[in-house]
C-alpha positions as CSV (number, residue, x, y, z in Angstrom):
1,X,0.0,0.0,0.0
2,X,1.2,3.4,-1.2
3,X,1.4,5.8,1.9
4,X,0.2,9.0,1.8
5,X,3.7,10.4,1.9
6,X,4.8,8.5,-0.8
7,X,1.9,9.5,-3.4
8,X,2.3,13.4,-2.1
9,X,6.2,12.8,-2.7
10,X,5.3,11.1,-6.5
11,X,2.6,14.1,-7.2
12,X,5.6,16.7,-6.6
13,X,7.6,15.0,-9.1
14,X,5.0,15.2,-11.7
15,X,3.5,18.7,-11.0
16,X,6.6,20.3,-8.8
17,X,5.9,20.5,-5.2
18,X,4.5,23.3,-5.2
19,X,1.3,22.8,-6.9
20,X,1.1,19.9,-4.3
21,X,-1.1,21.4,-1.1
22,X,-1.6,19.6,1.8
23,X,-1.8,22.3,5.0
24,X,-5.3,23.2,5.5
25,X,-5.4,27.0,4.8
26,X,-3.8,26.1,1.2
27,X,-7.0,23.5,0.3
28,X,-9.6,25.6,1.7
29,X,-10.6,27.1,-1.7
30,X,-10.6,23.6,-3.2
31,X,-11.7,21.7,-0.5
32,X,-15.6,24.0,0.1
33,X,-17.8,24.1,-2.5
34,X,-19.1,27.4,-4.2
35,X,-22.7,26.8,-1.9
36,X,-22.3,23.8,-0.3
37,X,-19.9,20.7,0.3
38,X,-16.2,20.2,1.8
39,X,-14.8,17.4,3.3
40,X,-10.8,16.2,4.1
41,X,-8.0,15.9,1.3
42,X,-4.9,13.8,1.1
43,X,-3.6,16.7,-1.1
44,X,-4.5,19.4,-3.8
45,X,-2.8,19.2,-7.0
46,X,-2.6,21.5,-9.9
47,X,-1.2,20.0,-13.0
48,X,0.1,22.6,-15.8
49,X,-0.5,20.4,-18.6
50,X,-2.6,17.9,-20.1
51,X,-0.2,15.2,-19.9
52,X,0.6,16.2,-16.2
53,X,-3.3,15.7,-15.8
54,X,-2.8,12.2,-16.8
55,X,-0.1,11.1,-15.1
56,X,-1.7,12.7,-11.8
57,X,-4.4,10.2,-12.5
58,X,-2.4,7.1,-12.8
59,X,-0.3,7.5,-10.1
60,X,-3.6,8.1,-8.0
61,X,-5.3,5.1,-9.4
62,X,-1.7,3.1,-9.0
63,X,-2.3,4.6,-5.1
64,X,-5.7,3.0,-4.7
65,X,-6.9,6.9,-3.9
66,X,-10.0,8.4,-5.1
67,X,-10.0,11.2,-7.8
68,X,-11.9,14.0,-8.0
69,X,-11.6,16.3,-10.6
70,X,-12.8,20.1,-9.9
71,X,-12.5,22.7,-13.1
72,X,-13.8,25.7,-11.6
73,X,-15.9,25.3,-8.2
74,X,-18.4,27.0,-9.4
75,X,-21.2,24.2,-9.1
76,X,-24.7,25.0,-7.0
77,X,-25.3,21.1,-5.4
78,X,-21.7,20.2,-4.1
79,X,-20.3,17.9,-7.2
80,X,-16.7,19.1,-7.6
81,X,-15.9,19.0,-3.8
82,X,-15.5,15.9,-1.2
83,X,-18.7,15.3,0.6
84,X,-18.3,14.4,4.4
85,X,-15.6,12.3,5.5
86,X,-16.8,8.9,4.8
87,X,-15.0,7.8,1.9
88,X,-13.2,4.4,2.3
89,X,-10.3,5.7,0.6
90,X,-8.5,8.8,0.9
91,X,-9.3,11.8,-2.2
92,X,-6.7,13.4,-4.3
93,X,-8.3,16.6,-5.4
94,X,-7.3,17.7,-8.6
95,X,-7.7,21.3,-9.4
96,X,-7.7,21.8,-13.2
97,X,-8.1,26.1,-13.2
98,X,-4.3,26.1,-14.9
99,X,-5.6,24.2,-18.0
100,X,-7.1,27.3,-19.9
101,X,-6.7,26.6,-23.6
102,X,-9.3,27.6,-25.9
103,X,-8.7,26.1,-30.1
104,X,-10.6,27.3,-32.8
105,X,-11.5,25.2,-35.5
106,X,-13.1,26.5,-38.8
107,X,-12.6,30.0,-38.1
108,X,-14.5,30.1,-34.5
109,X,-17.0,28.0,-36.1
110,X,-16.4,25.1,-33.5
111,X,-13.7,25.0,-30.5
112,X,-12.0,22.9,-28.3
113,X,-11.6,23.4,-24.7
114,X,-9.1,22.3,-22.3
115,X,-10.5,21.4,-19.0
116,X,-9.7,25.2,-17.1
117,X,-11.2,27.3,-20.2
118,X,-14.2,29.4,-18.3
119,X,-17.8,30.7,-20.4
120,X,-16.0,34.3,-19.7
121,X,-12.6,33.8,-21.7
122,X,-14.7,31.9,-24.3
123,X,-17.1,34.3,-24.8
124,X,-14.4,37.1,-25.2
125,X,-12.2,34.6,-28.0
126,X,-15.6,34.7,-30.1
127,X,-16.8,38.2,-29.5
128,X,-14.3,39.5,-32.7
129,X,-15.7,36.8,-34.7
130,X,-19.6,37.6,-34.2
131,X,-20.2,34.4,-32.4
132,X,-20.9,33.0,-29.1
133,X,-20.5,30.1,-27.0
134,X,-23.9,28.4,-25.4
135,X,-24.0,30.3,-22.5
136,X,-23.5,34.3,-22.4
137,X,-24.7,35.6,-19.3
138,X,-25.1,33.8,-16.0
139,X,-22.8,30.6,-15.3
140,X,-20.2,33.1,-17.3
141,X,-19.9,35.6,-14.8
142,X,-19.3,33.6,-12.2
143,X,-16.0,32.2,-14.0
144,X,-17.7,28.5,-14.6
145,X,-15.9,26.0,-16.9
146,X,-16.6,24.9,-20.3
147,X,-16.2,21.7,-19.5
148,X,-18.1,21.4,-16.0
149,X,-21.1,22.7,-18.4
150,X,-21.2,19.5,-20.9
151,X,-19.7,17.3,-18.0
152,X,-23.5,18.1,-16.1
153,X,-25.7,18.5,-19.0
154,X,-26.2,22.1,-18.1
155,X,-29.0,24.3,-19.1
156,X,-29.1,28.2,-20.1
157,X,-31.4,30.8,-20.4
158,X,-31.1,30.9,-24.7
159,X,-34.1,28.8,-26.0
160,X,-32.5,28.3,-29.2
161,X,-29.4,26.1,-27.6
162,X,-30.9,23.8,-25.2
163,X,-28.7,21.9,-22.9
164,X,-25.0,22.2,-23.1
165,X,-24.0,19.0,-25.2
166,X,-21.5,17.1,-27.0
167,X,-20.8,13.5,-28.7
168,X,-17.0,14.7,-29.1
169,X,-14.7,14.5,-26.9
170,X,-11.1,13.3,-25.3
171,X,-11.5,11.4,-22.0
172,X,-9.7,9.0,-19.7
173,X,-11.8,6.0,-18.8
174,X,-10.4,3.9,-15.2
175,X,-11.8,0.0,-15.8
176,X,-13.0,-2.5,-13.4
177,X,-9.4,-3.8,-12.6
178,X,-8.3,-0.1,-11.6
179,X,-6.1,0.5,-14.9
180,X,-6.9,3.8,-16.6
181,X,-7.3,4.2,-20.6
182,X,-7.3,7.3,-22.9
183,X,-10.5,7.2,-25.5
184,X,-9.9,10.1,-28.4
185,X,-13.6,11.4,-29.8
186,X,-12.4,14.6,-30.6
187,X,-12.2,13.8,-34.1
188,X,-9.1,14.8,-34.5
189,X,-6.4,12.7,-35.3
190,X,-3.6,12.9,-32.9
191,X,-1.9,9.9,-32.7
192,X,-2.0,7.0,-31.0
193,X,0.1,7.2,-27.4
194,X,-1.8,8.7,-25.1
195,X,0.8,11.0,-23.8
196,X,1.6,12.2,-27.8
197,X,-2.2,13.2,-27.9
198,X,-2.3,15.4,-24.9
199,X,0.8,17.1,-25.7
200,X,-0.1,18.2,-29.2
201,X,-3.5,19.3,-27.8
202,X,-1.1,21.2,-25.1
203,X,0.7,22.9,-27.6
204,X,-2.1,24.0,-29.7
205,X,-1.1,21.8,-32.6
206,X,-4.6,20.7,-33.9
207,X,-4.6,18.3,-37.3
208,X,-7.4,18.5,-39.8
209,X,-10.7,17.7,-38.5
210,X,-12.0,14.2,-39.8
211,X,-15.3,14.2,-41.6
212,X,-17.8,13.1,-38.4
213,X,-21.7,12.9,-37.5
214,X,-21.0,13.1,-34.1
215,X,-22.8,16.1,-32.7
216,X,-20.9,19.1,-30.8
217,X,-24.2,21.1,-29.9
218,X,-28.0,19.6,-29.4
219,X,-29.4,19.8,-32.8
220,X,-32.6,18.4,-32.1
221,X,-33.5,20.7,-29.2
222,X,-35.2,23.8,-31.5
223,X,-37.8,21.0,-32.6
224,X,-38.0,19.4,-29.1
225,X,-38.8,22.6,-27.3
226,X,-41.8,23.4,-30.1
227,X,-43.4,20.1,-29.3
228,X,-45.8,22.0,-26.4
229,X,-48.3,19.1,-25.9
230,X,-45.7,16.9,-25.4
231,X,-45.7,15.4,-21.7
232,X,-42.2,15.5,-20.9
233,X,-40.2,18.2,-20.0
234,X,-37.5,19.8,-22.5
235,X,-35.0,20.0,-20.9
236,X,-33.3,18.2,-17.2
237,X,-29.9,17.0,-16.4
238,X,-31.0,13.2,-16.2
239,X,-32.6,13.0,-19.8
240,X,-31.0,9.7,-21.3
241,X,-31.5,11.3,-24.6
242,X,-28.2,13.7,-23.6
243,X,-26.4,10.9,-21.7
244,X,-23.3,10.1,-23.1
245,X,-19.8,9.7,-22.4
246,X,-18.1,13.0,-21.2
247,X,-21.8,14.4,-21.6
248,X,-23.5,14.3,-18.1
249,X,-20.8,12.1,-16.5
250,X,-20.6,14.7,-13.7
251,X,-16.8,13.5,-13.0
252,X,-17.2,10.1,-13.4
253,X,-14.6,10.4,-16.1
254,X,-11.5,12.3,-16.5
255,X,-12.3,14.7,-19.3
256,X,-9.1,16.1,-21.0
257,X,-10.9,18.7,-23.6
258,X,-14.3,18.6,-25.4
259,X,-15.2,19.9,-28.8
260,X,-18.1,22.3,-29.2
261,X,-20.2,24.0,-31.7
262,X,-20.5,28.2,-30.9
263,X,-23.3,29.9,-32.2
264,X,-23.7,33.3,-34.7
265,X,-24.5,36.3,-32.3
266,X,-28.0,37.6,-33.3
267,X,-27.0,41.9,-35.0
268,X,-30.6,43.1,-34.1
269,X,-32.5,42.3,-31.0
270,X,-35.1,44.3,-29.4
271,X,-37.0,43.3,-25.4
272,X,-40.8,43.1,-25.2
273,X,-41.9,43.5,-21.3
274,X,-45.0,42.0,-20.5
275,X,-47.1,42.3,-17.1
276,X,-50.1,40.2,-15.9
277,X,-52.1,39.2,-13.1
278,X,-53.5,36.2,-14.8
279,X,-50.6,33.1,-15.6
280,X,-53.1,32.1,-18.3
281,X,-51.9,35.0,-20.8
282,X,-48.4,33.6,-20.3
283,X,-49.2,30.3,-20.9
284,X,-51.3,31.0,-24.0
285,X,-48.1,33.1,-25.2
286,X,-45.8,30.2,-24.6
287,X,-47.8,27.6,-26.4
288,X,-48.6,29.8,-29.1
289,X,-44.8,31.4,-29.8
290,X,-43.2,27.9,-29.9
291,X,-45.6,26.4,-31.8
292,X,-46.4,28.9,-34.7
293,X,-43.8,31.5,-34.8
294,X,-41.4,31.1,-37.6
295,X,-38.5,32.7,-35.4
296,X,-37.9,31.3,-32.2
297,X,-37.3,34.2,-28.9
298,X,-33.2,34.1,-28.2
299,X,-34.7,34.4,-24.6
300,X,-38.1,34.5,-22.4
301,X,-37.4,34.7,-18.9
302,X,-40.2,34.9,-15.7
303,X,-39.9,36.7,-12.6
304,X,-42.4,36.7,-10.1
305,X,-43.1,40.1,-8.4
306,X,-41.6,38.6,-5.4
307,X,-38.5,38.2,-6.9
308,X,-38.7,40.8,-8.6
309,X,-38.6,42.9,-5.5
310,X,-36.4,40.8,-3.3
311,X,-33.6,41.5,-5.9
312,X,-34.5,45.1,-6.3
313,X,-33.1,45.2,-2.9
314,X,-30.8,42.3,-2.3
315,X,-29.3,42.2,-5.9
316,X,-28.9,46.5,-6.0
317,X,-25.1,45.9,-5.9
318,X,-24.5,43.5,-8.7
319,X,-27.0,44.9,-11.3
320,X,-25.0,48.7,-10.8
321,X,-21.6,46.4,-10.9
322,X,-22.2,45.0,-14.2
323,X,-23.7,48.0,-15.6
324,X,-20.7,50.0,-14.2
325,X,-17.6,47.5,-15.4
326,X,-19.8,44.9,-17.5
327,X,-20.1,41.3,-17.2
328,X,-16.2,40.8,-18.3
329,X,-15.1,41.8,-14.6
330,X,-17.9,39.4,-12.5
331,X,-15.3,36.3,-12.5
332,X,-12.4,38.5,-10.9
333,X,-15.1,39.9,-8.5
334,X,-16.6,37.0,-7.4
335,X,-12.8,34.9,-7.1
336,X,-11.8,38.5,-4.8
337,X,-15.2,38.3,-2.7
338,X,-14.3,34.5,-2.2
339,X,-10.6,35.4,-0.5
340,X,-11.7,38.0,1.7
341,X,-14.8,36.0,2.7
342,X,-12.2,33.2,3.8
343,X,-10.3,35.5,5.6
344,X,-13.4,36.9,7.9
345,X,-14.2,33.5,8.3
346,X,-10.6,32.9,9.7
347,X,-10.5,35.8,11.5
348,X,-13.8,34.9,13.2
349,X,-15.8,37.5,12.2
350,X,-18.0,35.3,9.8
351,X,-18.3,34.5,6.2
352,X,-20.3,37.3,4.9
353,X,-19.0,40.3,5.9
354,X,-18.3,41.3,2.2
355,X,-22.4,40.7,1.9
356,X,-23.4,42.9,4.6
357,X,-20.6,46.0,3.4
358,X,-21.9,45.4,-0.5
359,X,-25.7,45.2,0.9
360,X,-25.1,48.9,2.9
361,X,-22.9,50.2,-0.2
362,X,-26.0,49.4,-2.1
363,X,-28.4,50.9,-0.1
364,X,-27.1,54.4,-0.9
365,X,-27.1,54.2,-4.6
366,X,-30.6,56.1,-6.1
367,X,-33.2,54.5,-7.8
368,X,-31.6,51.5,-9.9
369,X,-34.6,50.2,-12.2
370,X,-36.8,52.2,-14.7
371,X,-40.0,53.4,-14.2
372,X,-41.5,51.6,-16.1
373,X,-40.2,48.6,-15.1
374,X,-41.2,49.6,-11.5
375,X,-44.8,50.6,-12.7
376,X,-45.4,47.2,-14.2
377,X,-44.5,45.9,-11.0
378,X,-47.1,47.9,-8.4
379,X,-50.0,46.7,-11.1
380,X,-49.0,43.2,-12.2
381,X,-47.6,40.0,-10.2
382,X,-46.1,37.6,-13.2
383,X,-43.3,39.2,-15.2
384,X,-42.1,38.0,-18.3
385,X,-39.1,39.4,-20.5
386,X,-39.4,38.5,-23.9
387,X,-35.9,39.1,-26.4
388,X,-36.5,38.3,-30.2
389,X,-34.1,39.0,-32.7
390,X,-34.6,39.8,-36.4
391,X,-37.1,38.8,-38.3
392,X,-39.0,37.4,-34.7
393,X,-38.7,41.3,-33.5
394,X,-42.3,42.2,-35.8
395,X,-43.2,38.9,-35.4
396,X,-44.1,39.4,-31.7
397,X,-44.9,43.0,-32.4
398,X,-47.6,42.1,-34.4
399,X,-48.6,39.0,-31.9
400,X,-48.4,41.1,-28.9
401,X,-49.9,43.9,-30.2
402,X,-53.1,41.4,-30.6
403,X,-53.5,40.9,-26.9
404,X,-52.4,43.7,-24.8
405,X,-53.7,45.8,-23.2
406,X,-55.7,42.8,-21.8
407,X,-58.4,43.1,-19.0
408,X,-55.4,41.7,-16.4
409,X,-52.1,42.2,-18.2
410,X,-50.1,44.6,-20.7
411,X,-46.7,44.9,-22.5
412,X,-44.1,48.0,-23.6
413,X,-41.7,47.3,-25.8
414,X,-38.1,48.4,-24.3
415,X,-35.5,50.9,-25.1
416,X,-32.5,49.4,-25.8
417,X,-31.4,51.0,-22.3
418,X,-34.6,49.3,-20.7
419,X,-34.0,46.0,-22.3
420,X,-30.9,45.8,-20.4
421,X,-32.0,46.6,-17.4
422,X,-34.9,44.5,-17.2
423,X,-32.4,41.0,-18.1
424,X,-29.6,42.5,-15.6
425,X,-32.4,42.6,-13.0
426,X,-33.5,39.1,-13.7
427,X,-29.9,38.1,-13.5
428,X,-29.7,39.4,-9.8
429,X,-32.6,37.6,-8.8
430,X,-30.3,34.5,-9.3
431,X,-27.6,35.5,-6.2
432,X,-30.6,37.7,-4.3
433,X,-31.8,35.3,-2.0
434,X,-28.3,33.9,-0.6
435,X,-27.5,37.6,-0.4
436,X,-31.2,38.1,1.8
437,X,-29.9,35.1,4.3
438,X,-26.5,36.5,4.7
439,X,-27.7,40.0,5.6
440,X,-31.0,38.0,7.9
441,X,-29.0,35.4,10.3
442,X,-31.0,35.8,12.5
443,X,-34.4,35.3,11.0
444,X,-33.3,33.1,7.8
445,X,-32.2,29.5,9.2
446,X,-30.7,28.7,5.4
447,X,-32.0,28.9,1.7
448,X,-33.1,25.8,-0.2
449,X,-33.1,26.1,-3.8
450,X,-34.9,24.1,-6.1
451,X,-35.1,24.1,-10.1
452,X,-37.3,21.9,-11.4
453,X,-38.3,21.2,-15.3
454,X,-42.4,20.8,-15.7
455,X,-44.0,18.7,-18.7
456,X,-44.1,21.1,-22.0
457,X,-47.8,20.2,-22.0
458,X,-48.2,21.9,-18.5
459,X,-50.5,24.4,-17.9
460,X,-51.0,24.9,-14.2
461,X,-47.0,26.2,-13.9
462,X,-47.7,28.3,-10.4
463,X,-46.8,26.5,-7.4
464,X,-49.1,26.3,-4.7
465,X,-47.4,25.3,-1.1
466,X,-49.5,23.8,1.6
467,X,-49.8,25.7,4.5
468,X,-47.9,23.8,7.1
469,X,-45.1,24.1,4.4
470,X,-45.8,28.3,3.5
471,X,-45.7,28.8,7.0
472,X,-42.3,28.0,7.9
473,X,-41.0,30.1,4.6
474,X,-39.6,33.9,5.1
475,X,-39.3,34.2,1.5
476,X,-39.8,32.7,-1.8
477,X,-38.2,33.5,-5.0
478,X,-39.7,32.2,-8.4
479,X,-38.1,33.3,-11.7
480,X,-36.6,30.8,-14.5
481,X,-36.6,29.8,-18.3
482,X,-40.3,30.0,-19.3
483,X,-40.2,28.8,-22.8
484,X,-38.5,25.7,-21.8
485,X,-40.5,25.4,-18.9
486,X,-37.2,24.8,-16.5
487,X,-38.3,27.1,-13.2
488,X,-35.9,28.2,-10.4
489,X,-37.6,27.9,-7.1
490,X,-35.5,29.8,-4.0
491,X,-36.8,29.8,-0.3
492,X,-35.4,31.5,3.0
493,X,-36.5,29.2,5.5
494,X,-37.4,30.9,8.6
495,X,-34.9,30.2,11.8
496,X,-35.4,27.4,13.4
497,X,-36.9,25.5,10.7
498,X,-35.6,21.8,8.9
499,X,-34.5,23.1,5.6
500,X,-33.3,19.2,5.1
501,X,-37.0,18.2,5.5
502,X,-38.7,21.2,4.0
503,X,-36.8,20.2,0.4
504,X,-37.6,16.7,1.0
505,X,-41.4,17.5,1.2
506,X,-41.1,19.5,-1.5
507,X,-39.6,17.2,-3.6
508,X,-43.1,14.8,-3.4
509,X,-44.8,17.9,-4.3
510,X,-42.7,17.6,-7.5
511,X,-42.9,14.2,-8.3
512,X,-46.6,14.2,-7.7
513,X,-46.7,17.4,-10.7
514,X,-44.2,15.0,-13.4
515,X,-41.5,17.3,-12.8
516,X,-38.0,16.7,-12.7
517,X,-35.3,17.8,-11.0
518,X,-32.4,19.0,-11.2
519,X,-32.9,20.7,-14.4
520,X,-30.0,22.6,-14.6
521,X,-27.6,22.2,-12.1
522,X,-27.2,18.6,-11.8
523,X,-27.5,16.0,-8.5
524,X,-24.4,17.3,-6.9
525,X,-24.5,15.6,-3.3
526,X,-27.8,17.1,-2.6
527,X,-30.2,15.6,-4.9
528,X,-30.8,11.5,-5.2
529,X,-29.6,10.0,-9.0
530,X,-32.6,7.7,-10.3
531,X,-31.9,4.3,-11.0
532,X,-31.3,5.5,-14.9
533,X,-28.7,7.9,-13.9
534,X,-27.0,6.1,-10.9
535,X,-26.8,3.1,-13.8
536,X,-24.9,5.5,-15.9
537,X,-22.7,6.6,-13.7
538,X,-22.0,2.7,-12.6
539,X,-21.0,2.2,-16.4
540,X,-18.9,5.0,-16.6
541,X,-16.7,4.1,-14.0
542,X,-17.0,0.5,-12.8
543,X,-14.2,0.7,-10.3
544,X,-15.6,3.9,-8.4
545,X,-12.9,5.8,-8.0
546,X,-14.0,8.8,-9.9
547,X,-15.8,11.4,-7.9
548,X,-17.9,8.6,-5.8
549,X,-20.9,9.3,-3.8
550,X,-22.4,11.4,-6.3
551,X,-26.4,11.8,-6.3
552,X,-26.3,9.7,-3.1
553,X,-24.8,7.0,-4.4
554,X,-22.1,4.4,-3.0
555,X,-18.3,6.3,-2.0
556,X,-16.9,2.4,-1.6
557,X,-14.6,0.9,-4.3
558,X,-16.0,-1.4,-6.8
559,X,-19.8,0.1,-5.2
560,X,-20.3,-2.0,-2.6
């Protein structure tokens, strides 16, 4: 049996010792997940290279230690981090943030990203070009991977994209008998040793593509999400239709880079705000844009009016940020909230000190949202922010202009300023309600934070809590993706209350409606994996040593 000083002393040979941590204050950032999850290390390592990424990975499985393999941190439900401290082997975490090469192929057309490549430096290598990567606002701004994206089947707010998806990629596979093998799906021909492939994909040095059906984006999703009397949702991290290989394995393998189609960034766009007291007009627009408009919406997003005002409050400060600097900057803010928060925390004085100065910082700025934003919101309770682009812009002009003003609901069509506005605010609502707990400890016991994907034929979309459930909530936040009926559910649980078995009752509300869940952010640690996914998983990585425990699953080797 390797000891633990013997693997740290083999890790420093391949990586240098200093990108080998072991003391406590040096794997804190590694070791706690962005929300929750954090559990003990043998050691942190942070290869430089591809090929150091694989031979981290066989000296670990030669070790008999447990792998984890974290790109960014930035996931909601716990997946990149150590769970507890129950494992039956000890973890080598392996951070993969150095690894931030970006390849074009066919001029920005389609690219290939190393493990570390974030949704930010993506976005800003296709910008010149007039193209985009799936995701261009949320997940991005927070510095998320590339990869974690395909690796958990996430979603987005842009109808038009669906999941994040691909068939091609380059992953190491560990067997049932604990020896590890490279598989090449990149479509690119790179050679045959496993260590020539990742160094030519280290040094940028990209052969020919090979002529390939294998998808890099879901094609089908434009057609699936039109299909509204369907009785499935359109769109959840479990859907076997988008399981496979690197796609969905949620760590299970060790992805080395995946290959991904980008997208042509719409030139004309223009923001149509509607306002309505009855959720019947939204439905009826729903059903009726995806199924007869010729041009799909780039975006419809909901927010409830008590969102809406929770983050007119609680997410002041990162609507004027991002107007101020832009979205370019969130990463660098959030990574230089995360230090200082850790050193409060070490310091005793708490972890959200940076909240509570940014919260009273906030509180001074004037009036933040336009009026007629604001007017919308004293006469209507369901919000919905409709972006088309085009030919779709007097599409919906026309449409809209057909029902509103309604008896219970009306629309304005926004100023380019106003457009902005109105999808910044509905990107605050996102961080507004862990913001509303950090600045209430003493009334808010913890958030719990559902999203949840509803059939496409469903109708009845507003949630209706019974009362011994409403009673025990401070607040609740409900805003999400309408078209693609994928809903983000936040609650502050009032203090003293069971969070644990408030989300567990919840969750039987859910499967009693058809819905599923996660839809975007994947199991993590916090959700359960149905027998479908927890099967998938299993044949992934027969020897568990990849990132075990996930969606409450077994941490023992060999799953027993």
């Amino acid at each position: 049996m390797t000891t633990r000083e013997q693997l740290i002393a083999e890790l420093g040979r391949i990586v240098g010792s200093g990108q080998v941590l072991t003391a406590e204050r040096d794997t804190r950032g590694y070791v706690r997940g962005f929300r929750y999850g954090s559990g003990p290390v043998a050691a942190v390592v942070r290869p430089g290279s591809l090929v150091e990424q694989w031979r981290v990975l066989n000296a670990a499985m030669a070790a008999g230690r447990i792998v984890i393999f974290q790109a960014a941190n930035t996931g909601l439900t716990g997946g990149s981090t150590p769970w507890g401290d129950d494992y039956d082997r000890e973890i080598v975490l392996v951070s993969l943030r150095r690894l931030k090469g970006v390849h074009l192929l066919d001029g920005g057309r389609q690219v290939v990203c190393l493990p570390g490549a974030t949704l930010d430096s993506l976005e800003k290598a296709l910008r010149p070009l007039g193209r985009e990567p799936h995701s261009v606002i949320g997940s991005s701004c927070i510095g998320a991977s590339v990869l974690g994206g395909i690796c958990n089947n996430s979603g987005g707010a842009l109808i038009q994209r669906g999941p994040a998806y691909t068939e091609m990629s380059l992953y190491a596979e560990v067997r049932a008998d604990g020896s590890v093998a490279l598989v090449n799906h990149l479509g690119l021909p790179l050679g045959n040793d496993p260590e020539e492939i990742l160094a030519r994909l280290d040094r940028g040095e990209l052969p020919k593509p090979e002529p390939t059906e294998a998808w890099a984006s879901d094609r089908e999703y434009v057609s699936h999400v039109r299909d509204v009397d369907a009785g499935t949702p359109a769109r959840f991290n479990a859907d076997p239709r988008r399981l496979r290989e690197a796609a969905g394995c949620a760590g299970k393998l060790a992805v080395f880079a995946v290959r991904l189609d980008t997208f042509e960034a719409e030139k004309t766009t223009a923001v149509f705000y509607i306002g309505t007291n009855d959720p019947d007009e939204l439905t009826e627009i729903r059903r009726h844009i995806l199924a007869s408009f010729d041009s799909l919406p780039i975006a419809g997003e909901y927010i409830h009016r008590g969102a809406y005002d929770v983050a007119a409050k609680y997410g002041k400060d990162t609507f004027l940020f991002i107007r101020k600097a832009g979205t370019d900057r969130m990463p660098a803010l959030f990574a230089a909230k995360a230090k200082v928060d850790a050193i409060t925390e070490r310091l005793r004085l708490g972890a959200t000190v940076t909240d509570r100065v940014a919260q009273g910082i906030a509180a001074l700025a004037p009036q933040h949202l336009p009026a007629r934003m604001n007017a919308f919101r004293d006469r209507f309770e369901h919000h919905l922010l409709l972006r088309m682009g085009g030919a779709g812009i007097a599409e919906a002009r026309a449409y809209l202009g057909t029902l509103f003003p309604s008896a219970t609901g009306d629309v304005f069509e926004c100023t380019p300023e106003e457009g902005t506005a109105a999808f910044l605010h509905r990107f605050a609502v996102a961080g507004a309600a862990v913001r509303y707990r950090a600045v209430h400890p003493s009334t808010v016991e913890d958030i719990v934070a559902l999203d949840i994907a509803l059939r496409r034929n469903d109708r009845d979309w507003i949630e209706r809590l019974p009362p011994e459930i409403d009673a025990q909530i401070d607040k609740k936040l409900y805003y999400g993706h309408f078209f693609c009926h994928v809903f983000h559910q936040d609650y502050a649980v009032k203090k003293g209350h069971d969070c644990l078995a408030i989300e567990h009752a919840m969750w039987k509300l859910l499967d009693a409606r058809g819905a599923e869940y996660p839809a975007e952010h994947n199991v993590g640690h916090l959700y359960e994996a149905k027998p479908a996914l927890a099967g998938f998983y299993r044949s992934l990585d027969p020897s568990n040593s990849l990132n075990p425990g996930i969606g409450h699953t077994s941490k023992c080797a060999h799953w027993h």
